[in-house]
mmCIF file as gemmi writes it, N, C-alpha and C atoms, coordinates in Angstrom:
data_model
loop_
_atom_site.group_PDB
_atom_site.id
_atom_site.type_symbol
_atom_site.label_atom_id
_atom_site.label_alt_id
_atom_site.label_comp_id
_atom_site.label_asym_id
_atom_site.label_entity_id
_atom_site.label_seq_id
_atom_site.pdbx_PDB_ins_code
_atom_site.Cartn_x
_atom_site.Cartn_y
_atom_site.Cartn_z
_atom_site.occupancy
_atom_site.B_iso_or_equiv
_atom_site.pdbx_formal_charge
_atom_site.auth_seq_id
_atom_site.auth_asym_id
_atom_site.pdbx_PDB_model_num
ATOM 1 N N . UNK Axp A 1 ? -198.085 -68.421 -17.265 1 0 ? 1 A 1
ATOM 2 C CA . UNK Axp A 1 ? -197.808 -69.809 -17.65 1 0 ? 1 A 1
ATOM 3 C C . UNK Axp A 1 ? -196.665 -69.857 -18.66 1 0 ? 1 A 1
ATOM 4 N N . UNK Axp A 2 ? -195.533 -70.759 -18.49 1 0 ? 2 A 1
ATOM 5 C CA . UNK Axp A 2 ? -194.613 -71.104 -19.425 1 0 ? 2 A 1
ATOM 6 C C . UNK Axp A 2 ? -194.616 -71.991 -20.831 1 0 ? 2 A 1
ATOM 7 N N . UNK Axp A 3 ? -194.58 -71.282 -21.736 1 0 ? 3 A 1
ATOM 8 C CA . UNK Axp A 3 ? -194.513 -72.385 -22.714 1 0 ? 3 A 1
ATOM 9 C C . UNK Axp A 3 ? -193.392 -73.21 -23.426 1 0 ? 3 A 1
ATOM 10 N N . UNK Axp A 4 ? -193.522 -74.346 -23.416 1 0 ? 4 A 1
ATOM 11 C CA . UNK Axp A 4 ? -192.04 -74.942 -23.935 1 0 ? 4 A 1
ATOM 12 C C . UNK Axp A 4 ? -192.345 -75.874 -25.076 1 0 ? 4 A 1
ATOM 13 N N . UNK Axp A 5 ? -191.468 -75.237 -25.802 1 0 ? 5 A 1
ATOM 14 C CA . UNK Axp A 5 ? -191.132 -75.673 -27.309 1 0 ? 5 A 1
ATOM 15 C C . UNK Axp A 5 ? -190.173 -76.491 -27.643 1 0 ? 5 A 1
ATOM 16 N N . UNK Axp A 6 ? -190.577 -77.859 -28.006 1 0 ? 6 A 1
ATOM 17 C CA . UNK Axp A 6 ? -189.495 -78.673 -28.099 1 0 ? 6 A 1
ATOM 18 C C . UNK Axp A 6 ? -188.826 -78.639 -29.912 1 0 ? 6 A 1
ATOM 19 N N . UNK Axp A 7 ? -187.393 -78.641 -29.687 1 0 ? 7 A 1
ATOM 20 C CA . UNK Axp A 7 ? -186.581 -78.987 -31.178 1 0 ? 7 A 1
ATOM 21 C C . UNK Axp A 7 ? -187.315 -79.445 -31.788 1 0 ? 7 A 1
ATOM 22 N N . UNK Axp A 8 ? -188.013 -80.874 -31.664 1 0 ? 8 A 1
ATOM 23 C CA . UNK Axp A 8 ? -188.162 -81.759 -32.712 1 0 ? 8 A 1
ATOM 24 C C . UNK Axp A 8 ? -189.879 -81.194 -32.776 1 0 ? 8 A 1
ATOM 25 N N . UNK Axp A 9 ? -190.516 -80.848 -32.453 1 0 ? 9 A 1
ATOM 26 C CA . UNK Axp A 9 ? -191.815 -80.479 -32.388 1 0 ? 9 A 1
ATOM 27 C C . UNK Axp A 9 ? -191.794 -78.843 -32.721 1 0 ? 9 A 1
ATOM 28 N N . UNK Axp A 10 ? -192.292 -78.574 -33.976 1 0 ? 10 A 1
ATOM 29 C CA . UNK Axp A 10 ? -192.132 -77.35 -34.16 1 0 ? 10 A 1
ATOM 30 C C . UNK Axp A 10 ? -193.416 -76.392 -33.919 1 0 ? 10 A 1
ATOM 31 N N . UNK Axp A 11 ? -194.703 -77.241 -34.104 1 0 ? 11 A 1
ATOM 32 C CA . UNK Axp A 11 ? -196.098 -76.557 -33.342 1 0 ? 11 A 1
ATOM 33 C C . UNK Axp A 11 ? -195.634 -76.583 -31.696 1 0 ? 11 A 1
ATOM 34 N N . UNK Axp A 12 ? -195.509 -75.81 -31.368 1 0 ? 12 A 1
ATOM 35 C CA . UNK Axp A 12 ? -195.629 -74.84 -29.804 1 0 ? 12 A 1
ATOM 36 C C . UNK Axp A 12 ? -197.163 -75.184 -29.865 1 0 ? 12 A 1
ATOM 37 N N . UNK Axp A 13 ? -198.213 -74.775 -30.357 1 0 ? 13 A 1
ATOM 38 C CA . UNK Axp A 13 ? -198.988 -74.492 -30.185 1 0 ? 13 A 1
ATOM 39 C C . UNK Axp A 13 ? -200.722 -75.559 -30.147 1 0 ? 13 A 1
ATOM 40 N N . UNK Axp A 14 ? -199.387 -76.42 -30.805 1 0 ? 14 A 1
ATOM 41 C CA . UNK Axp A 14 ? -200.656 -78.158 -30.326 1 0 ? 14 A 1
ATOM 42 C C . UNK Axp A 14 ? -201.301 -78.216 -29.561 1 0 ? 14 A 1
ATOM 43 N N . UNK Axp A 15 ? -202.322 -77.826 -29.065 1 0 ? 15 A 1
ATOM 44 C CA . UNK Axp A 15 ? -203.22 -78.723 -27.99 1 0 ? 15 A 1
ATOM 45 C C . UNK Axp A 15 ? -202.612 -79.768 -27.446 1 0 ? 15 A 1
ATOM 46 N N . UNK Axp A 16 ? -202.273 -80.908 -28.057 1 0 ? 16 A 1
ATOM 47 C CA . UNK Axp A 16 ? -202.174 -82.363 -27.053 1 0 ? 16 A 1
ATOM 48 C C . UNK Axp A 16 ? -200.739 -81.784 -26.365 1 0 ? 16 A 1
ATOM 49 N N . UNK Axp A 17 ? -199.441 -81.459 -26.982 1 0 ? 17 A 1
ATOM 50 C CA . UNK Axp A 17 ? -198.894 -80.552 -26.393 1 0 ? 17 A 1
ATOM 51 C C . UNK Axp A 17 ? -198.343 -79.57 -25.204 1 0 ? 17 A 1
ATOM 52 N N . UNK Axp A 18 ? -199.713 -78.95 -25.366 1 0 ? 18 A 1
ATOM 53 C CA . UNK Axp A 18 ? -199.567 -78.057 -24.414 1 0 ? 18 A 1
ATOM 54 C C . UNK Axp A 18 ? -200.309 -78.862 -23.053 1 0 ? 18 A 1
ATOM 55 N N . UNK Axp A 19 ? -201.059 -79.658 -23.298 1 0 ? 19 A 1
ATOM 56 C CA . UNK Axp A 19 ? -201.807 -80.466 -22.022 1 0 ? 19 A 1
ATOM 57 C C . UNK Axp A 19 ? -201.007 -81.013 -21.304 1 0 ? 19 A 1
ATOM 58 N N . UNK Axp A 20 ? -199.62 -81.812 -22.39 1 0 ? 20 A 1
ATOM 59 C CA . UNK Axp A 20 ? -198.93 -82.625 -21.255 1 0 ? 20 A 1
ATOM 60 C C . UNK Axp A 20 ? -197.996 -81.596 -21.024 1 0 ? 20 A 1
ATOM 61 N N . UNK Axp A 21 ? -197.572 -80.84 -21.206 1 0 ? 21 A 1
ATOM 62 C CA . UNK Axp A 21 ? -196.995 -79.355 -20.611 1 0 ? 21 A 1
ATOM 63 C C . UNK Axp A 21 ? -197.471 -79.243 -19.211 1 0 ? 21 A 1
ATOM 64 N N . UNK Axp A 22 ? -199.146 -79.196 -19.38 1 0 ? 22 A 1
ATOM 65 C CA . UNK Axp A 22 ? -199.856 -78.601 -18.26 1 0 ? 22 A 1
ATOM 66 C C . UNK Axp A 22 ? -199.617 -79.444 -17.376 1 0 ? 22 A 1
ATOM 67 N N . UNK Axp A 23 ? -199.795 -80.886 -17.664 1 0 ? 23 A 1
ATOM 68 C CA . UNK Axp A 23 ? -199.989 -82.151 -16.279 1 0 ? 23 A 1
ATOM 69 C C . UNK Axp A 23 ? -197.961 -81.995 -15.953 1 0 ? 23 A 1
ATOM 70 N N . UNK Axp A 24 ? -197.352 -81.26 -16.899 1 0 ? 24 A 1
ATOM 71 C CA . UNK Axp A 24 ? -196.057 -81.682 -16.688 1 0 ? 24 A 1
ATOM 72 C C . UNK Axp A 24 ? -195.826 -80.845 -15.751 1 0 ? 24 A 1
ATOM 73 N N . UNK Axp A 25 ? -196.367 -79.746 -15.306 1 0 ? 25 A 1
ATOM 74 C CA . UNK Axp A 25 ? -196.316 -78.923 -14.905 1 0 ? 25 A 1
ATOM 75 C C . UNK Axp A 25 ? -196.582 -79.393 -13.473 1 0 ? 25 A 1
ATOM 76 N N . UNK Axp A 26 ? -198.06 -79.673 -13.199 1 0 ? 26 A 1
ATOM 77 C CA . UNK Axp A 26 ? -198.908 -80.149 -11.928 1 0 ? 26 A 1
ATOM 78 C C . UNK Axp A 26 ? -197.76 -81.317 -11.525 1 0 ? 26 A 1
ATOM 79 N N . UNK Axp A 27 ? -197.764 -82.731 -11.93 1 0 ? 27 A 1
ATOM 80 C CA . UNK Axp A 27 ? -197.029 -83.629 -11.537 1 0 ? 27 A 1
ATOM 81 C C . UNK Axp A 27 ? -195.885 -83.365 -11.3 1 0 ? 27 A 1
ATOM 82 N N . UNK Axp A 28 ? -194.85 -81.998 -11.542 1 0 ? 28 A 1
ATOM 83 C CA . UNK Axp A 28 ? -193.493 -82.054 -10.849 1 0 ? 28 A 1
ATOM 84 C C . UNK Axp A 28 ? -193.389 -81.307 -9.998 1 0 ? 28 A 1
């Protein structure tokens, strides 16, 4: 799994985060 870290967001590691990561993931 890829993780992506945005500039302005410096926790990588957020929970809410990483979820819409995940659906960002599924939905494209």
């Amino acid at each position: 799994m890829i993780y992506m870290c945005r500039p302005a967001k410096m926790s990588c590691s957020d929970m809410t985060d990483m979820l819409q990561i995940f659906f960002s993931m599924i939905y494209t």
